[in-house]
VOFIMAR-931693 format. One record per atom (N, C-alpha, C, O, CB): atom name; residue in three letters; x, y, z; residue number from 1. Coordinates in steps of 0.001 Angstrom, whole numbers, plus 500000, padded with zeros to 6 digits. Glycine has a CB too. Example, Ala and Ser with C-alpha at 12.3 -4.5 7.8 and 13.67 -1.06 7.14 Angstrom:
PT,N,Ala,513190,494310,507800,1
PT,CA,Ala,512300,495500,507800,1
PT,C,Ala,513200,496700,507800,1
PT,O,Ala,514236,496681,508465,1
PT,CB,Ala,511308,495527,509046,1
PT,N,Ser,512850,497750,507080,2
PT,CA,Ser,513670,498940,507140,2
PT,C,Ser,512900,500030,507870,2
PT,O,Ser,513409,501138,508039,2
PT,CB,Ser,514084,499402,505725,2
//
This chain:
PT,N,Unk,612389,524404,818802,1
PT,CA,Unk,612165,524511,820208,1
PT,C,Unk,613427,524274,821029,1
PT,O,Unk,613693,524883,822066,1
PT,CB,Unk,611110,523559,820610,1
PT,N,Unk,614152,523360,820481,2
PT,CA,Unk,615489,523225,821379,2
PT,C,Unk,616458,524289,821795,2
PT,O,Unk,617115,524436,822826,2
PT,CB,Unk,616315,522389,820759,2
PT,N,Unk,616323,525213,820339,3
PT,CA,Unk,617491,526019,820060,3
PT,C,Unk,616920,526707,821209,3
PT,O,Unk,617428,526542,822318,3
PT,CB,Unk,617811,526794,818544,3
PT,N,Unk,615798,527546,821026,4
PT,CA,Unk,614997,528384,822400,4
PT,C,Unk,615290,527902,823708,4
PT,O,Unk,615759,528693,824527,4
PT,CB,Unk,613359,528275,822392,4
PT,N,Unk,615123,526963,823954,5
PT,CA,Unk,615465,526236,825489,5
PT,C,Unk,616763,526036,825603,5
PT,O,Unk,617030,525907,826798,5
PT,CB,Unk,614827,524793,825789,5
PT,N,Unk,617941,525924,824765,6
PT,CA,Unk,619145,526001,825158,6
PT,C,Unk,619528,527714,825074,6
PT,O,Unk,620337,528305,825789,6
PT,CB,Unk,620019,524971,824242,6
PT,N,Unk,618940,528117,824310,7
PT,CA,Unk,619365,530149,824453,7
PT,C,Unk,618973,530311,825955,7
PT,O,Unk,619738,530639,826861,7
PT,CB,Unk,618054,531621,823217,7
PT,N,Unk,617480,529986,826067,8
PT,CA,Unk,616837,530623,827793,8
PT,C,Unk,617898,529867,828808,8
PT,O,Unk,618584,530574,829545,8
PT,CB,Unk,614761,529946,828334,8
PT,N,Unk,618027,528512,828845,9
PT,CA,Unk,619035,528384,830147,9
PT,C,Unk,620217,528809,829476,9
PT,O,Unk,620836,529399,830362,9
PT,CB,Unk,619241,526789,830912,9
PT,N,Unk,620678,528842,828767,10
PT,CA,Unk,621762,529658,828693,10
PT,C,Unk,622188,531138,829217,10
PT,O,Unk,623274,531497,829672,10
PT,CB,Unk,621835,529671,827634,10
PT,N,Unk,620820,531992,828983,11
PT,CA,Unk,620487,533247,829581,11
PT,C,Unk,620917,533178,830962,11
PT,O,Unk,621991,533501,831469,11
PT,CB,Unk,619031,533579,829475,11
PT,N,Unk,619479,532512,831654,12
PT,CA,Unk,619028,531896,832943,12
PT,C,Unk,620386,531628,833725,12
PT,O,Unk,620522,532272,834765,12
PT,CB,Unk,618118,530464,832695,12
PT,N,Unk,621508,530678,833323,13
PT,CA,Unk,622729,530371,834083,13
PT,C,Unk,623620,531912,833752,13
PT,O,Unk,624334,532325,834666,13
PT,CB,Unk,623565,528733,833438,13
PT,N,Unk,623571,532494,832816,14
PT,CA,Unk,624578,533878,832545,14
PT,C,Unk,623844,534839,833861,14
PT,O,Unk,624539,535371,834726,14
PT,CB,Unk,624335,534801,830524,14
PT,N,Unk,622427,534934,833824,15
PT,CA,Unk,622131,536394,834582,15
PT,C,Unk,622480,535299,836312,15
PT,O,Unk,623051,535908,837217,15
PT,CB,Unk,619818,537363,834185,15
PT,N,Unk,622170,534117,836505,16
PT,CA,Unk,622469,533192,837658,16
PT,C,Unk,624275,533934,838317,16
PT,O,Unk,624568,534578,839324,16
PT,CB,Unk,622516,531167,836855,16
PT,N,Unk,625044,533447,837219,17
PT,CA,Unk,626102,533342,837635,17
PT,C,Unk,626986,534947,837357,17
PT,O,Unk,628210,534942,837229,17
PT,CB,Unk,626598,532030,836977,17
PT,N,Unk,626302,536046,837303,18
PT,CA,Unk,626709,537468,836934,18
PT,C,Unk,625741,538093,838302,18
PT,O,Unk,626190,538930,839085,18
PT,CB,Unk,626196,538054,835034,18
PT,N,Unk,624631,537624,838378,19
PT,CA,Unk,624150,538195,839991,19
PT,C,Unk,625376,537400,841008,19
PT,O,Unk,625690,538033,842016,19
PT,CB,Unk,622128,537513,840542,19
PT,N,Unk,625855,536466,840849,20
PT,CA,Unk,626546,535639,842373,20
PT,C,Unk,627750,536689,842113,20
PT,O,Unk,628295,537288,843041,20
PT,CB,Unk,627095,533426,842376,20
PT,N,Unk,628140,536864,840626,21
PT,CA,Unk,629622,537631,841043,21
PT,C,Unk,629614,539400,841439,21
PT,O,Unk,630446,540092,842026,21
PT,CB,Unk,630720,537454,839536,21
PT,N,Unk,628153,539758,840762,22
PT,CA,Unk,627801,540852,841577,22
PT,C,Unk,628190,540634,842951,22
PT,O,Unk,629194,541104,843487,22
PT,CB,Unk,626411,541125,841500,22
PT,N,Unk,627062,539664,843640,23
PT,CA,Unk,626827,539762,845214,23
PT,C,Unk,629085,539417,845762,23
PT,O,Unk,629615,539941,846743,23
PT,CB,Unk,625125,537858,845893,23
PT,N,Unk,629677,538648,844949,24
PT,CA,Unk,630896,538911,845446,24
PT,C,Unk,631802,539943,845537,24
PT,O,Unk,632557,540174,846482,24
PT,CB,Unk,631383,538305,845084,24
PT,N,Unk,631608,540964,843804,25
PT,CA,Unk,632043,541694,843846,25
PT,C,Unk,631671,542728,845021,25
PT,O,Unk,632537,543482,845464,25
PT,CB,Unk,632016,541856,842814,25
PT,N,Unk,630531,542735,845444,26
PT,CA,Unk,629812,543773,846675,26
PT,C,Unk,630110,544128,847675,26
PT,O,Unk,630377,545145,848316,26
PT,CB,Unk,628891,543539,847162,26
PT,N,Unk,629962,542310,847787,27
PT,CA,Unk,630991,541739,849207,27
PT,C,Unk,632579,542232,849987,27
PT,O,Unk,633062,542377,851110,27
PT,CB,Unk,631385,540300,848768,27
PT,N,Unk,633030,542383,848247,28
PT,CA,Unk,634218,542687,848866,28
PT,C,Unk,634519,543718,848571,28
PT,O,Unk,635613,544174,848901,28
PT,CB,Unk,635155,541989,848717,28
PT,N,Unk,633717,544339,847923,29
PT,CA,Unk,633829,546359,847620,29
PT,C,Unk,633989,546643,849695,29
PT,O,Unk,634941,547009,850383,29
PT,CB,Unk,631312,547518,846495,29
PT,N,Unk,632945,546357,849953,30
PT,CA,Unk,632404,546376,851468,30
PT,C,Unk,633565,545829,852306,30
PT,O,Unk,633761,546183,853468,30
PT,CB,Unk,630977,545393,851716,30
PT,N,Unk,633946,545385,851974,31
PT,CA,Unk,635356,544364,852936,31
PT,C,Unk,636350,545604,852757,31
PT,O,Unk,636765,546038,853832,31
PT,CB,Unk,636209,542408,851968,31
PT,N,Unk,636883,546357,851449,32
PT,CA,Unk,637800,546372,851477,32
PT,C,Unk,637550,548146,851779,32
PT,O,Unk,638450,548891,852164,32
PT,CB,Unk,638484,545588,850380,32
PT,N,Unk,636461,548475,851567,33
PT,CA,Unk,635726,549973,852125,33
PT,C,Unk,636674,550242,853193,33
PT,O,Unk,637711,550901,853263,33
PT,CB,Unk,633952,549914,852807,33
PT,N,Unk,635536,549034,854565,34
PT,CA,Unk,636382,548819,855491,34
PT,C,Unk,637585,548751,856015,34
PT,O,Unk,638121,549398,856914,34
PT,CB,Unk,636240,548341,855616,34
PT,N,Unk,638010,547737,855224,35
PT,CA,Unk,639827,547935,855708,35
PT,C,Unk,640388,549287,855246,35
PT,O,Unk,641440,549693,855740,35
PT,CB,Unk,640990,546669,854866,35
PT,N,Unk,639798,549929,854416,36
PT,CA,Unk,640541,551466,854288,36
PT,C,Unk,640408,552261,855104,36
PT,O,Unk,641370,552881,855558,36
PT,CB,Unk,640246,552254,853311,36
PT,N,Unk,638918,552485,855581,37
PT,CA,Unk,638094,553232,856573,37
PT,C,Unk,639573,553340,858038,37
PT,O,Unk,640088,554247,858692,37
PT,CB,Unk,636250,552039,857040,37
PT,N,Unk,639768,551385,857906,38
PT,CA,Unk,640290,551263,859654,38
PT,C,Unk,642010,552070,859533,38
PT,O,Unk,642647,552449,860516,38
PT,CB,Unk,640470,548968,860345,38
PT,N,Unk,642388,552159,858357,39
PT,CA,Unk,643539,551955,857970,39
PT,C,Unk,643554,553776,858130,39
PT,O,Unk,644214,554362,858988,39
PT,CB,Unk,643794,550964,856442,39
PT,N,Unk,642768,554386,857209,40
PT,CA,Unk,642655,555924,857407,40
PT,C,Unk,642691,556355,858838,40
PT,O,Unk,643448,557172,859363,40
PT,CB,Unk,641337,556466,856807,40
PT,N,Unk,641543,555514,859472,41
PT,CA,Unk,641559,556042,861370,41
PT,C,Unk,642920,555859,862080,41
PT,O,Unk,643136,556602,863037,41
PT,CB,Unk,640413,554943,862485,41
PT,N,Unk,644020,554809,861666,42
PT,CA,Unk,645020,554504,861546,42
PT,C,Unk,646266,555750,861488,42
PT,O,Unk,646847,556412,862348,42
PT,CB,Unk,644817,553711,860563,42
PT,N,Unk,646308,555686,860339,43
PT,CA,Unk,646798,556474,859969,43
PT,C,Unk,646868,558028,860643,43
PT,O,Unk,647810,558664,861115,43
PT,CB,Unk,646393,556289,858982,43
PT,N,Unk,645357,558355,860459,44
PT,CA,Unk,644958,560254,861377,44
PT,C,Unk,645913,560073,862931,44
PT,O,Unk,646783,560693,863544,44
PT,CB,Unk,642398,560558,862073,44
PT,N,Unk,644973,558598,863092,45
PT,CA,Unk,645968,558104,865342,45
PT,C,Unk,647871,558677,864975,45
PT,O,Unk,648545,559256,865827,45
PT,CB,Unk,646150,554807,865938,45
PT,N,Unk,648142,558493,864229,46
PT,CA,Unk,649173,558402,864420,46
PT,C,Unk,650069,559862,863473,46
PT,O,Unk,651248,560213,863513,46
PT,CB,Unk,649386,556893,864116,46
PT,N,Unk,649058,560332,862808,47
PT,CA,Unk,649440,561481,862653,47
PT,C,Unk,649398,562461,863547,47
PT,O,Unk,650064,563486,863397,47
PT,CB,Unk,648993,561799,861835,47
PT,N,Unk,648433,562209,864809,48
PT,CA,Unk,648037,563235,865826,48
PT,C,Unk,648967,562713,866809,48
PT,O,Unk,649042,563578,867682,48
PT,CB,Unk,646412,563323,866307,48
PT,N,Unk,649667,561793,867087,49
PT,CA,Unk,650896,561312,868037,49
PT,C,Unk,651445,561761,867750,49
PT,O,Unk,651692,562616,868601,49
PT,CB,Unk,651465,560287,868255,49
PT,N,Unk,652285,561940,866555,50
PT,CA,Unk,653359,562390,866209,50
PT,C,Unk,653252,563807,865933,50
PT,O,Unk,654308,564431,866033,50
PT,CB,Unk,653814,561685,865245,50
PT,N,Unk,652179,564481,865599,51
PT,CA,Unk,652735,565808,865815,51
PT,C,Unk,652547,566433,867324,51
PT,O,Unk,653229,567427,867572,51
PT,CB,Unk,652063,566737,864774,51
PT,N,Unk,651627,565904,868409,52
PT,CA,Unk,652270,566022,869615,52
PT,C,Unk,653511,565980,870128,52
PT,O,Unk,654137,566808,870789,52
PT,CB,Unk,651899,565431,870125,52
PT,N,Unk,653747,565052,869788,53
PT,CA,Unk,655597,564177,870308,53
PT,C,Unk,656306,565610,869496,53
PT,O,Unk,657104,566272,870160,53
PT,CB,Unk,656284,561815,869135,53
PT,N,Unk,656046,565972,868320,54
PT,CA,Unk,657016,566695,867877,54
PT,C,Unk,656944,568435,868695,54
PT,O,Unk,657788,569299,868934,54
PT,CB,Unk,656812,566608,866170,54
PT,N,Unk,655566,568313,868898,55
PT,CA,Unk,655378,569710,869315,55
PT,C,Unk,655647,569840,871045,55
PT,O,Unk,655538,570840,871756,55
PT,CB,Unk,653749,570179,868848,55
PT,N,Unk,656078,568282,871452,56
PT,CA,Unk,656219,568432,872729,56
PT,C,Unk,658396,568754,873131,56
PT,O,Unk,658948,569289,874093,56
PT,CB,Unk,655326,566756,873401,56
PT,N,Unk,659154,567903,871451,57
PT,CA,Unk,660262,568136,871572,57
PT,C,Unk,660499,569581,871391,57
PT,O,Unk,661038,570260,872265,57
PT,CB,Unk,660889,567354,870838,57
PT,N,Unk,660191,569943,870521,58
PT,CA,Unk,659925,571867,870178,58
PT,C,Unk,659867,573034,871280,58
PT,O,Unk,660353,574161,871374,58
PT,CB,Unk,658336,572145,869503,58
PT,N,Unk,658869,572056,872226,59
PT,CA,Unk,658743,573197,873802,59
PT,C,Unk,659737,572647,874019,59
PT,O,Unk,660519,573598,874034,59
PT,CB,Unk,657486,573213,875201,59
PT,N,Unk,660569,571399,874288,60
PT,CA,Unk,661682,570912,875015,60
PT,C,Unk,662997,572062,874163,60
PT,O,Unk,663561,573036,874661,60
PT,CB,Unk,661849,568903,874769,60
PT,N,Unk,663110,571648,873170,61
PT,CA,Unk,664365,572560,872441,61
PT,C,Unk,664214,574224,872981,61
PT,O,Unk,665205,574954,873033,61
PT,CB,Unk,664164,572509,870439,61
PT,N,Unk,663232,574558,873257,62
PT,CA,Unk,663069,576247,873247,62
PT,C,Unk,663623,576007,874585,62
PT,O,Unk,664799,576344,874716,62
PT,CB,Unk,661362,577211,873039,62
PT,N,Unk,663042,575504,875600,63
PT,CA,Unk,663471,575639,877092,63
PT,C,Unk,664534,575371,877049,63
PT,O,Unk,664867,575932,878092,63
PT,CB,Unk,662911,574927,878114,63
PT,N,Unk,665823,574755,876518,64
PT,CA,Unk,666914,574062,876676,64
PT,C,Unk,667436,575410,876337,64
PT,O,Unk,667903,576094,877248,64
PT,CB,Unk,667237,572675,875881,64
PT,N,Unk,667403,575926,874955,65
PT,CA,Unk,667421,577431,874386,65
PT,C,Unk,667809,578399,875374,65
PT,O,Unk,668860,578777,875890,65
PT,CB,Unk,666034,577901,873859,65
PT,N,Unk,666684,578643,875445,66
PT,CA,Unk,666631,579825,876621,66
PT,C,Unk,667572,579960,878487,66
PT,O,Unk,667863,580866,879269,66
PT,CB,Unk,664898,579720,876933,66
PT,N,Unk,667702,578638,878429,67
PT,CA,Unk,668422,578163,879410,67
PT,C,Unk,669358,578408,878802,67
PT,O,Unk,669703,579580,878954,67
PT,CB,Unk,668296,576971,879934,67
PT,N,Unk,670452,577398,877641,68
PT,CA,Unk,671582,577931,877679,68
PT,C,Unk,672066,579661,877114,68
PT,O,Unk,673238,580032,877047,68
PT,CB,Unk,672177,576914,877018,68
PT,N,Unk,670910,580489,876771,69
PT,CA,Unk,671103,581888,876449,69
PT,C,Unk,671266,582511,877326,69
PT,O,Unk,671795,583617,877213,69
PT,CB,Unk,670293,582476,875854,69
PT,N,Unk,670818,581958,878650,70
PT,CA,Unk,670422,582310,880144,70
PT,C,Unk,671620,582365,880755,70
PT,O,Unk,671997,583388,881326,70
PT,CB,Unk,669470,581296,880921,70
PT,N,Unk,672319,581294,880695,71
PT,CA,Unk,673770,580710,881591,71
PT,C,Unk,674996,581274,880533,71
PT,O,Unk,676168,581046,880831,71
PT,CB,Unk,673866,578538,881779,71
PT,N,Unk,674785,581738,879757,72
PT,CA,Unk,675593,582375,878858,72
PT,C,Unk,675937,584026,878320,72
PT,O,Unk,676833,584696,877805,72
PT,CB,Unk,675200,581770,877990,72
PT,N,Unk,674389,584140,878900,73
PT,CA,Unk,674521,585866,879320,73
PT,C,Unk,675042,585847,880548,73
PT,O,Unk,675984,586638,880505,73
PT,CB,Unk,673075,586824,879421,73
PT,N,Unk,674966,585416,881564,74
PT,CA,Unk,674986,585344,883283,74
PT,C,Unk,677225,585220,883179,74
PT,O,Unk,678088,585703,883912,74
PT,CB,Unk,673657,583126,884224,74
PT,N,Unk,677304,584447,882056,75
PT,CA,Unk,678771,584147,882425,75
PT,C,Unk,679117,585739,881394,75
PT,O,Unk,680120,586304,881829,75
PT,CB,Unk,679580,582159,881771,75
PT,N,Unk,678636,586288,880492,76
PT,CA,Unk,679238,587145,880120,76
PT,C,Unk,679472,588563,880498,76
PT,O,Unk,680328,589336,880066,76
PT,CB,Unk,678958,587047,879324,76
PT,N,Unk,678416,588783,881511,77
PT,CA,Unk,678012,589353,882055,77
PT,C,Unk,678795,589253,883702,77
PT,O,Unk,678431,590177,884429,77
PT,CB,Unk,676778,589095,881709,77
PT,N,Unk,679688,588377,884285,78
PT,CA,Unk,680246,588135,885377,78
PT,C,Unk,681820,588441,884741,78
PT,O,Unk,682661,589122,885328,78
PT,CB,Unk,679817,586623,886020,78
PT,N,Unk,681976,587917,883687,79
PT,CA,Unk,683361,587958,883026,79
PT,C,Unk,683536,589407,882636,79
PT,O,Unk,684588,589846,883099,79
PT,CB,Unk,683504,586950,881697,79
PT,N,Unk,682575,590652,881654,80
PT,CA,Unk,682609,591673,882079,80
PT,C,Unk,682474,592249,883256,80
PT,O,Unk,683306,593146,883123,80
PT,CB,Unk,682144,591999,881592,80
PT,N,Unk,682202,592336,883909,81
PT,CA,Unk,682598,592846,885418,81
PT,C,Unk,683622,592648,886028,81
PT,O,Unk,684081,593375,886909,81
PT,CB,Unk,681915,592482,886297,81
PT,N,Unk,684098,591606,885601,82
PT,CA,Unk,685737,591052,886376,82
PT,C,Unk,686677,592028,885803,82
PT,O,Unk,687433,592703,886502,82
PT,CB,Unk,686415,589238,885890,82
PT,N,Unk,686611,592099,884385,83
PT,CA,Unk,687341,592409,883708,83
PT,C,Unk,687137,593315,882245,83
PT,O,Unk,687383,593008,881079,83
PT,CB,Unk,687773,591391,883691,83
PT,N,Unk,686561,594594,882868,84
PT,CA,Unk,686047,595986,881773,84
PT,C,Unk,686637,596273,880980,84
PT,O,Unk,686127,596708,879948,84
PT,CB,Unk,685896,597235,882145,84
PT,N,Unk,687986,596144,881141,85
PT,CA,Unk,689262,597174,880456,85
PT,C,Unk,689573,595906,879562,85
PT,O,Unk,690098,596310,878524,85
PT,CB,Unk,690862,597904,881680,85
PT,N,Unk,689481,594850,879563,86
PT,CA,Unk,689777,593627,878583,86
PT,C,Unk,688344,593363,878009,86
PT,O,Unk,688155,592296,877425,86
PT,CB,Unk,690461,592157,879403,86
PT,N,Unk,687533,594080,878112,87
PT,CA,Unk,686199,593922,876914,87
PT,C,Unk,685803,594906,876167,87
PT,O,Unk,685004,594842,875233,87
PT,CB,Unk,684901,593604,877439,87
PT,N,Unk,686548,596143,876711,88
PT,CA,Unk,686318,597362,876312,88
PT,C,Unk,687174,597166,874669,88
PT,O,Unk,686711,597388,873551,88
PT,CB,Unk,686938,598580,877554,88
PT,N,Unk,688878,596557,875151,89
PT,CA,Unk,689712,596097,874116,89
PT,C,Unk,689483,595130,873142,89
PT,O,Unk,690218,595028,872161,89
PT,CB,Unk,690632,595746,874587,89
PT,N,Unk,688743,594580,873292,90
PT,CA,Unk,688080,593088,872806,90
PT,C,Unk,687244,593589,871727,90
PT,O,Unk,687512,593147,870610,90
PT,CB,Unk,687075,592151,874033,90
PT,N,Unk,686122,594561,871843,91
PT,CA,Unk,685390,595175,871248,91
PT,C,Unk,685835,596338,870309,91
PT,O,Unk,684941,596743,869567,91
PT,CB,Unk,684666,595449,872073,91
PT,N,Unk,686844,596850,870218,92
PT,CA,Unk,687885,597623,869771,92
PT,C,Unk,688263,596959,868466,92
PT,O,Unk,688054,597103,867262,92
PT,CB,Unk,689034,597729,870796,92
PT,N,Unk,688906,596177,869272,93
PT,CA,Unk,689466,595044,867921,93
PT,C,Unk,689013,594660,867254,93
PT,O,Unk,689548,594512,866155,93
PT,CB,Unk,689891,594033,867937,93
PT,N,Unk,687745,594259,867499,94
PT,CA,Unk,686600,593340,866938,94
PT,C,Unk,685973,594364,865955,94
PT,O,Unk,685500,593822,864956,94
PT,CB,Unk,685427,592715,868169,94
PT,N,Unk,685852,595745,866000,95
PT,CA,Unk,685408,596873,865138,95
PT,C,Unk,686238,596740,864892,95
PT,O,Unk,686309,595543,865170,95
PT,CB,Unk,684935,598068,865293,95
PT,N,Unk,687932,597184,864210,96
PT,CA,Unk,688598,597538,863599,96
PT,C,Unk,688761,596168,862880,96
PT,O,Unk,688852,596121,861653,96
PT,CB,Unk,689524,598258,864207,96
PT,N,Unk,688791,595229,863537,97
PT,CA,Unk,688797,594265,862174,97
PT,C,Unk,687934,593920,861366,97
PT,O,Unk,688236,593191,860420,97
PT,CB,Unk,689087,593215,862324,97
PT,N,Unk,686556,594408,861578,98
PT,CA,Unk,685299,594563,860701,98
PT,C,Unk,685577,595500,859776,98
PT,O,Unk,685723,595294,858571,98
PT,CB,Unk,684040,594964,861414,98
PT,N,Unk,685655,596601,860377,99
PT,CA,Unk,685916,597796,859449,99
PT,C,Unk,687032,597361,858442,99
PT,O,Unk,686394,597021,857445,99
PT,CB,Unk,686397,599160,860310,99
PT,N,Unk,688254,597207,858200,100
PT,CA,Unk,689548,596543,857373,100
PT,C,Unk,688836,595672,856761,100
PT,O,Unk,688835,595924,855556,100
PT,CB,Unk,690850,595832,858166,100
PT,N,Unk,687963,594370,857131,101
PT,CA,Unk,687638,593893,856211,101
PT,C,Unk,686486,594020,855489,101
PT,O,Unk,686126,593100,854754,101
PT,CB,Unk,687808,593071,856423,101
PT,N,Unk,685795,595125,855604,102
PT,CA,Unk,684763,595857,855073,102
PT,C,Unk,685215,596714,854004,102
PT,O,Unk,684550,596998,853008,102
PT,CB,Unk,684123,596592,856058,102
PT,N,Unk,686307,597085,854249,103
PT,CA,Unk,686629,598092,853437,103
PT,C,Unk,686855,597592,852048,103
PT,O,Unk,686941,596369,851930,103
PT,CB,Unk,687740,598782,853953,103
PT,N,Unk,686973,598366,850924,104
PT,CA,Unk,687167,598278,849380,104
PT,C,Unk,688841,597595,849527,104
PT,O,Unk,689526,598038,850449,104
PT,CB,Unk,686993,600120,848415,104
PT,N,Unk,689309,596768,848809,105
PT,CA,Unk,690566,596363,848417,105
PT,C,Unk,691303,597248,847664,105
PT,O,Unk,692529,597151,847705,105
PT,CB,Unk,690501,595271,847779,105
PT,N,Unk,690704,598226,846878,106
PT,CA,Unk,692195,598772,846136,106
PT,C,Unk,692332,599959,847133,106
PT,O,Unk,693226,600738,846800,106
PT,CB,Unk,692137,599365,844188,106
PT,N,Unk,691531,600360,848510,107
PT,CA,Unk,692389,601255,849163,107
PT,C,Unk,693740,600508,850101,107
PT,O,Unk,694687,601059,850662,107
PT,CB,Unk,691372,602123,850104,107
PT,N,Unk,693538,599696,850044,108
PT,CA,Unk,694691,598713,851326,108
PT,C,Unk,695760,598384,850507,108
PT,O,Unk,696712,597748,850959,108
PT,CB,Unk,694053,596985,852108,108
//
């Protein structure tokens, strides 16, 4: 009879103390669910900032762009007019030295 009554509480304290570490393990499955859950919402916040911010420098770079393409046609475009016969030459040159260095080496 003893042996029986020390097997059953023996049982009795094993399934006792394997339900408490269940209910801890549970506990903190649930705890730590959570802290991922907050950490993911986290995370998305600040993935959606930052690709604003980036998509807001992007419109900034294009406008800056276009501005200086703007003030740079406007001056090339004033500087030809001043001076036709020195762009006409400019462009001359600028083909013939394409062409020379386009060309095959064993004709030169």
């Amino acid at each position: 009879m003893n042996r029986n009554r020390i097997t059953g509480a023996a049982r009795d304290l094993a399934d006792e103390v394997g339900g408490r570490l269940r209910s801890v393990a549970g506990g903190a499955r649930r705890q730590s669910a959570a802290q991922f859950d907050d950490l993911y919402d986290d995370a998305v916040a600040i993935g959606e900032r930052t690709r604003g911010h980036a998509a807001d420098l992007a419109d900034e770079a294009l406008t800056l762009g276009r501005q200086a393409y703007g003030r740079g046609m406007q001056e090339l475009t004033h500087h030809a007019g001043r001076h036709p016969v020195a762009l006409i030459l400019a462009a001359g040159i600028a083909g013939a030295a394409l062409a020379w260095l386009c060309s095959s080496a064993s004709r030169r």
